[in-house]
N, C-alpha and C positions, 0 to 999 in steps of 0.2 A: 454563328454557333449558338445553341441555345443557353442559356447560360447556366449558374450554379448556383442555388441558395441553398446552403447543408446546415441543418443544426445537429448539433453535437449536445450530446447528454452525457456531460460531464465533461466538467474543465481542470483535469488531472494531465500531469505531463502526457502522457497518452495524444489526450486531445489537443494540447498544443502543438505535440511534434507534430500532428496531422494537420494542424491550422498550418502552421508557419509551412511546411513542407510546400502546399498547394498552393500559398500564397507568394511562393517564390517562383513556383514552375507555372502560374498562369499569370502572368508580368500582363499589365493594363493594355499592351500592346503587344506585337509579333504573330509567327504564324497559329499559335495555340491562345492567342488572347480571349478571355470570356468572359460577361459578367460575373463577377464570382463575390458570394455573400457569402460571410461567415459567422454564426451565432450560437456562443457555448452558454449553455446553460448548466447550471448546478445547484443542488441542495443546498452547497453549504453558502456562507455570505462571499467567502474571500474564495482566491481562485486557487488551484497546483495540485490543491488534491492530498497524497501520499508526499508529495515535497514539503508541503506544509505540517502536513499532520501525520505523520510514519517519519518522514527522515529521522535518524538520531540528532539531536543537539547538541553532543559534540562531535557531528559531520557536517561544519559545515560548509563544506567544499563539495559534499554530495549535491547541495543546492544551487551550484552555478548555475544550473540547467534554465535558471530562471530569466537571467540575462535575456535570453534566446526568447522565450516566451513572452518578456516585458516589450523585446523587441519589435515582437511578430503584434504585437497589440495596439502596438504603434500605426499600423496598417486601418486605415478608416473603412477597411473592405470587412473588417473583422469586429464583434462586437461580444462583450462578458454580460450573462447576465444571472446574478447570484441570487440566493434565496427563492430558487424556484425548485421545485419538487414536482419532477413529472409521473408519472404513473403507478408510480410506488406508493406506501404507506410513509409518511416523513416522521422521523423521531422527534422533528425538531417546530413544534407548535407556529415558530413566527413565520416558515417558510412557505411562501403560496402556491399552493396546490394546484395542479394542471394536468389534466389526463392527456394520453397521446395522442386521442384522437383530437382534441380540440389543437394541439401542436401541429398536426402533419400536414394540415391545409394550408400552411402558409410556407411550405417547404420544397425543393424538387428532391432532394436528398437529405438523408437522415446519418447519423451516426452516432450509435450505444457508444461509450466510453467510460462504463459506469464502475468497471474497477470490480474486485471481489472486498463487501464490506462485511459479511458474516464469518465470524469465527467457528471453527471446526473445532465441534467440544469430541473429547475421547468421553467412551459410553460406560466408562466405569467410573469417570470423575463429573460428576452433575455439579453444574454451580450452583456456590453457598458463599459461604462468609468467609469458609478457609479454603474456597477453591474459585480462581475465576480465567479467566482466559488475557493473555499476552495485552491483545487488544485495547483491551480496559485499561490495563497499564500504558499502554504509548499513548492512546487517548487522554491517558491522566497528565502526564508529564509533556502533553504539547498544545496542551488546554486546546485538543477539538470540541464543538459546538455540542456532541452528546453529552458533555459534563460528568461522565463517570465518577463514581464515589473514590475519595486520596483511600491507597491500601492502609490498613494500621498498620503502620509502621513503626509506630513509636514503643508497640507492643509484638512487635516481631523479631528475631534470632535465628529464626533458620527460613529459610526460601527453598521450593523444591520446583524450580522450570522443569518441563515436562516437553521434550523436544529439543534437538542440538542444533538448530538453525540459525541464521544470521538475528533474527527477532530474539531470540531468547538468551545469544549474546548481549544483543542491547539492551536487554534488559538489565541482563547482570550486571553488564558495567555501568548501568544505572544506579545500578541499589549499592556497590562497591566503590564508585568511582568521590572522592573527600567534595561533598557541597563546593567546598572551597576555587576547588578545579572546573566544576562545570557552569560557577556564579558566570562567566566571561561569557558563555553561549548561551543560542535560545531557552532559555529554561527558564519560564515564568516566577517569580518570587513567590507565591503563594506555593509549588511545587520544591523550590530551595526549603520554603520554611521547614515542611514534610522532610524531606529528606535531612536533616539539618538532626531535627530531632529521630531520626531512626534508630532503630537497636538493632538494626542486621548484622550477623555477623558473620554467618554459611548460606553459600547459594550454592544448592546441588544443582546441576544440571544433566537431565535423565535423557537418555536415549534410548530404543530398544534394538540397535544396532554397534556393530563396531566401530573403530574409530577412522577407518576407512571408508565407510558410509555414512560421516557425520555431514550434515548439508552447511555448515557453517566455513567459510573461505577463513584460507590464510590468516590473510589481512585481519579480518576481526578477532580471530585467535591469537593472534601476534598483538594485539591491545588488549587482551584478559590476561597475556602474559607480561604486560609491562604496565600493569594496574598500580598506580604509585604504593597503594596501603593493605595490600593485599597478595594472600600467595595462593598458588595451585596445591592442592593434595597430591602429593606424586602417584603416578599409575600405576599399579601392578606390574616390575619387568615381564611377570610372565604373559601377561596381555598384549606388551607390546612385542615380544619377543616372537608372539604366533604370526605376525603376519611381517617379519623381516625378510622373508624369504620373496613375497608374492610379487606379480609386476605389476608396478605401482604408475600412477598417472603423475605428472610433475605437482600438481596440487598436491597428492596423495603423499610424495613423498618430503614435500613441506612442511608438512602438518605431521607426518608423524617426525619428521625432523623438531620442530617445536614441542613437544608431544614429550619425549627424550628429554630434552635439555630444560625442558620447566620454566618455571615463572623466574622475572627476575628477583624477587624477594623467595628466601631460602624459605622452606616449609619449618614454621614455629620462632620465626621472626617478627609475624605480623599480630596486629589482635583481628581481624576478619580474613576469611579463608574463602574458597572455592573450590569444587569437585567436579572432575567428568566424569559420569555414573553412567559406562556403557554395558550394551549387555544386559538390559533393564526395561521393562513394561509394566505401567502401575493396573493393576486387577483391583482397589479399590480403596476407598477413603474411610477411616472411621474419625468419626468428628469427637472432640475431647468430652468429657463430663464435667469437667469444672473448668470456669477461665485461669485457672494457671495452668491446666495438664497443653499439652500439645496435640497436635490431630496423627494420627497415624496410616502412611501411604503403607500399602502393601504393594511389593515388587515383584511379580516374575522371573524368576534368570531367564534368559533365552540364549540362543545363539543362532546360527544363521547354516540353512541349507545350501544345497547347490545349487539354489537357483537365488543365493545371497537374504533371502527372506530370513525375517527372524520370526525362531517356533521355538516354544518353550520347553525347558530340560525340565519339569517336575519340582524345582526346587523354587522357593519364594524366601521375602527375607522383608522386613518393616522399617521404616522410615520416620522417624518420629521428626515434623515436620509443622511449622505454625500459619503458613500459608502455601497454597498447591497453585504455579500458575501456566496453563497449557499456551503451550504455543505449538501448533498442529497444522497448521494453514489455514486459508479461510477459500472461503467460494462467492458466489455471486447470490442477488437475494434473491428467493426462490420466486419471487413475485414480478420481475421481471419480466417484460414479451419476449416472447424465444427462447427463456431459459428452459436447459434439459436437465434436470435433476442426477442422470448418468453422470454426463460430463462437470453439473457444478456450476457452469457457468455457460453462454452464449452458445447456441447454433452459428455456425460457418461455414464458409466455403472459401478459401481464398480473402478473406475480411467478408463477403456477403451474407445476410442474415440467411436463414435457411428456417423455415417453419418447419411447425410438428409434422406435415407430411411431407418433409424433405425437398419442399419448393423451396428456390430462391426469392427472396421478397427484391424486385427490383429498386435500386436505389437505396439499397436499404444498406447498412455496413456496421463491423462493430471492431473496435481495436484495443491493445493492449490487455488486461486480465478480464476484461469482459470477455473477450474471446479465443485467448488461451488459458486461461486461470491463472494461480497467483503462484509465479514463477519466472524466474527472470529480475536481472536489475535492469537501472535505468538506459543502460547503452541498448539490451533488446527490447525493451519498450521503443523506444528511437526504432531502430528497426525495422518494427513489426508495424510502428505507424506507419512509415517509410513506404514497405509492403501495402499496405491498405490504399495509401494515394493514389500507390501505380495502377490497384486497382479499382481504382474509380475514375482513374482518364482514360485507363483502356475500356472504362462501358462507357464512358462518355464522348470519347475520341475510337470507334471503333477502326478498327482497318490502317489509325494513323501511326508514326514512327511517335509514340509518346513515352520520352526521356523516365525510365526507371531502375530501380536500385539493385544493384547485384543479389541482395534479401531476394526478390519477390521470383527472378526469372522469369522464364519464356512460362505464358499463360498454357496450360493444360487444351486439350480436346476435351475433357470431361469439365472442366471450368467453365468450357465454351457454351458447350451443350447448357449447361446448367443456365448459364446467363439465358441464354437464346429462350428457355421454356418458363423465365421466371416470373415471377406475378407482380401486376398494378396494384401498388398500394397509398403512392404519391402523387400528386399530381405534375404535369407536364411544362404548367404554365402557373407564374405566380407575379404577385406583387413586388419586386426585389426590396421595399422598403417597411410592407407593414410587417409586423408583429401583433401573436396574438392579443386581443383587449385585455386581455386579464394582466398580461404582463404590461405593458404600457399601463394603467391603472397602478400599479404596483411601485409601476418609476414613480408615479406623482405625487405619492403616499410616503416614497421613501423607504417601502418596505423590501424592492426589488434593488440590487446593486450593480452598480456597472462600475468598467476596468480603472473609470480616475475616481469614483470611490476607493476603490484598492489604495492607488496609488496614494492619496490623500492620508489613508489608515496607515501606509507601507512609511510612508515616511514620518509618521507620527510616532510610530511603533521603533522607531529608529532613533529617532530623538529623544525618547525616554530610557530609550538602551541607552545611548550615550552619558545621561544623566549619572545614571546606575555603574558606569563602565563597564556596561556588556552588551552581544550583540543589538540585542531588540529589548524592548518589552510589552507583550501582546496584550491584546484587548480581545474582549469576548465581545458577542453578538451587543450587550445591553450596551457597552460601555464606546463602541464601533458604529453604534443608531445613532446615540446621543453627541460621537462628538460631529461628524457626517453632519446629522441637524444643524449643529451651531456652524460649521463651515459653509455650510449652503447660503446662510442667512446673509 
């Protein structure tokens, strides 16, 4: 059988579940054995992606997932290779630069994994100084390689999150949750220090729907509700009282169970507070005139037709508020191959790439938010990887019985056709060992990383946590070159 060498752009759980997946269903031997390469490459130095740099820090049991990946890396069929920057614009100066076309030559199969890394600004809130997006903030607080500026916080009192989603909970319980509690988890010291010194003492959090349309689960609600130092502003009975009647989904009816019964600390017990502000769409920012005044949101009422949409009632209302920070979702960068501007992120077919003129690019595949956008936790990430492998041993194994996941199902007629018409863009036949010069240059120099680099950082990072007595404690790009350097020697 011909064999497989697939690189993968991007080494976010995504790309793992799809490495380890394949590297377990083509076993070195048996009736499906094949040569099979695996090579993740990624912008950033280290590898996980959004495990790394999105998980909250104190979840961290959301990061098991890593086990699995450290595992699958173990496999010499597979290879990380960090600080590479394929065909995009890189943020990040040290990351070596590689267009796709000089990549695809040394591959039979491809696979985007490249996540949605742009944030989705609302068009009435332009970032500034008192407005910036969710992003920024998780970026800040898990020291990613972009290095976003720390919020002033030390000069801040009220926070207005704009969007009721799982992000903008962790936010809050960021900006709420006592230093003291989160010292123990991932959470950088230079980011304690910031938080340490903060004056927050109100997080609104705005939605422009009701509380049955709020995209944030239970679970995370049920942790803004048992926030040690901190209480909820109770809801309006007659808000909840509108929708006691409807039939309600088991989430639905959790949440408004939580919802009712309130925070564990009584309202005007605590000295910091928090608000669910449903029923609300910001129409606009007016920035202070002196640094003592505050910025002022302007809000829409809205409420919601029969088709659940929220459309505003005429009436508005102000928000005097010292920072504005949007959490709205984010999409894919517009500069990616294949990206469709509609959709936000990735052209597909069943995980296959699909060009601007609706051909399938053969061998080509994209999984996780690159190709559904940015929705879903980590169990449908698994999934949807899950999905993508089956379809890539059913174009590579055509006509055979090849072992796949309840996710993906029996393949389409219209899937078929589409494979059978799709376009060369890879080559058939390759070297299974080289890699491009530019990367191999890169190892020698040190500026390129591989997976027992990680491991070398993963465990250093650990041992300085232990020092500290808390989980980890990270190192950035500069401080992760230089110590790498001295380990090599």
């Amino acid at each position: 059988m011909a064999p497989i060498k697939l690189a993968v752009v991007g080494a976010g759980p995504s790309s793992f579940y799809v490495a380890s997946r394949l590297l377990s269903l083509l076993p070195r031997s048996g009736p499906h054995a094949s040569s099979l390469k695996i090579h993740l490459y990624d912008r950033l130095w280290a590898p996980y992606g959004l495990v790394r740099y999105g998980v909250a820090p104190d979840h961290p049991e959301v990061k098991n997932c890593t086990h699995k990946f450290d595992e699958a890396a173990t496999d010499p069929r597979l290879r990380f290779f960090g600080n590479v920057n394929i065909g995009t614009t890189s943020p990040f100066s040290y990351a070596l630069p590689l267009s796709l076309e000089a990549l695809m030559p040394y591959y039979t199969h491809i696979l985007y994994s490249t996540g949605c890394t742009v944030p989705i600004l609302h068009p009435a809130l332009p970032p500034s100084e008192y407005c910036i997006p969710a992003l920024s903030m998780v970026h800040w607080y898990t020291q990613h390689p972009s290095k976003p500026s720390p919020p002033p916080l030390d000069r801040t009192s009220h926070v207005t999150l704009i969007g009721q989603g799982n992000v903008s909970l962790d936010v809050a319980r960021m900006l709420l949750t006592p230093p003291d509690h989160l010292a123990k988890y991932d959470v950088p010291m230079p980011v304690l220090d910031i938080l340490r010194r903060s004056a927050v003492q109100h997080v609104s959090i705005v939605g422009r729907r009701g509380p049955l349309q709020a995209a944030f689960t239970t679970k995370e609600l049920r942790e803004m509700m048992n926030l040690p130092d901190s209480s909820m502003v109770p809801l309006d009975p007659a808000l909840l009282a509108q929708v006691q009647g409807a039939s309600l989904t088991r989430q639905q009816s959790r949440t408004l169970q939580l919802l009712q019964k309130g925070s564990k600390n009584k309202p005007g017990t605590t000295a910091k507070t928090w608000s669910l502000d449903f029923f609300r769409s910001p129409t606009g920012l007016t920035t202070p005139v002196s640094p003592s005044d505050k910025a002022r949101l302007t809000l829409a009422h809205t409420t919601l037709d029969p088709s659940s949409r929220a459309v505003p009632t005429g009436e508005s209302s102000t928000l005097d508020t010292d920072l504005v920070i949007t959490s709205l979702g984010h999409r894919s960068e517009p500069s990616a191959p294949w990206y469709d501007p509609a959709l936000g992120h990735l052209r597909t077919i069943s995980g296959r790439v699909v060009n601007a003129d609706g051909r399938v690019m053969r061998n080509a595949y994209a999984s996780g938010w690159a190709a559904m956008g940015a929705r879903g936790v980590l169990a449908s990430t698994m999934m949807d990887a899950y999905a993508v492998v089956d379809t890539i041993l059913r174009d590579h194994f055509p006509g055979e019985d090849v072992q796949t996941t309840a996710a993906s199902g029996p393949e389409s007629a219209a899937d078929k056709a589409a494979e059978a018409d799709a376009l060369e863009v890879l080559p058939k036949e390759v070297d299974l060992d080289a890699i491009p010069p530019e990367v191999e240059a890169g190892l020698k120099e040190g500026r390129v990383t591989e997976f027992e680099d990680w491991r070398r950082v993963d465990a250093e990072e650990i041992r300085r946590g232990e020092e500290l007595g808390k989980e980890r404690e990270r190192m950035d790009w500069e401080e992760a070159h230089n110590f790498l350097a001295k380990t090599r020697t």
